[in-house]
C-alpha positions as CSV (number, residue, x, y, z in Angstrom):
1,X,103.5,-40.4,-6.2
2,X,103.4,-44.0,-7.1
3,X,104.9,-45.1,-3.6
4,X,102.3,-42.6,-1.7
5,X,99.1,-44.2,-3.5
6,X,100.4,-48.0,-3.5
7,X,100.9,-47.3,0.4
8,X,97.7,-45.2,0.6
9,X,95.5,-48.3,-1.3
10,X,97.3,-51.1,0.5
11,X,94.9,-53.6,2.4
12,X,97.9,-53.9,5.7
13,X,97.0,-51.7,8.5
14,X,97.9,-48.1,8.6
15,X,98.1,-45.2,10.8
16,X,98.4,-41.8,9.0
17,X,99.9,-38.8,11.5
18,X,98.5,-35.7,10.6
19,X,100.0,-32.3,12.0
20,X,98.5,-29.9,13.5
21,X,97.0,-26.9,11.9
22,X,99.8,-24.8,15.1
23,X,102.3,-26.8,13.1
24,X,101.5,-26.3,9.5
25,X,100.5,-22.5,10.3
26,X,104.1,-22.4,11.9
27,X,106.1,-23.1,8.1
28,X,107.0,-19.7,6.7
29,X,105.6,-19.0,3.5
30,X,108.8,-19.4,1.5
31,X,108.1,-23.1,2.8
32,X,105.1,-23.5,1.7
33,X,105.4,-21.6,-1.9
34,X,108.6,-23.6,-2.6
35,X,106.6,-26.8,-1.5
36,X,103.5,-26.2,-3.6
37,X,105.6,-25.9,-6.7
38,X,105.1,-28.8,-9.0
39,X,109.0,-29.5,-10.1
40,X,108.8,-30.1,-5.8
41,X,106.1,-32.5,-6.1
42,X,108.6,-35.6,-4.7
43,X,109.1,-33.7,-2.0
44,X,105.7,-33.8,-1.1
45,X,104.8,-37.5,-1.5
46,X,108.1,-37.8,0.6
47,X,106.9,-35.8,3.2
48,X,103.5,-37.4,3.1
49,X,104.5,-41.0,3.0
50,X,106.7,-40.4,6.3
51,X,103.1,-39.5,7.9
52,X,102.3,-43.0,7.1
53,X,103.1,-45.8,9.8
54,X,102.5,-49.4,8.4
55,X,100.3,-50.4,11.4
56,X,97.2,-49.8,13.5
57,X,97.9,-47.1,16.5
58,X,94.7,-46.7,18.5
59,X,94.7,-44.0,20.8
């Protein structure tokens, strides 16, 4: 979690990806369930810091 909020807080630019709900709604449940269990919470922040691109993407 530590990495996620020091990357989250930091003052350099950054572009967070965000899926789409298609993509999220496309994760079976098992997914999700497994995901949303706290002994998987580093997989989480993994998943959430890859979102996170260290610079300014304007569309």
């Amino acid at each position: 979690m530590t990495d996620l909020v020091r990357t989250l807080k930091s003052d350099e630019p950054l572009t967070i990806f965000a899926p789409t709900n298609s993509a999220l709604n496309s994760l079976h449940d098992r997914t999700v369930n497994t995901l949303l269990k706290t002994e998987n919470k580093d997989q989480v922040v993994k998943f959430l810091t890859y979102l996170c691109y260290g610079e300014k993407i304007y569309s």
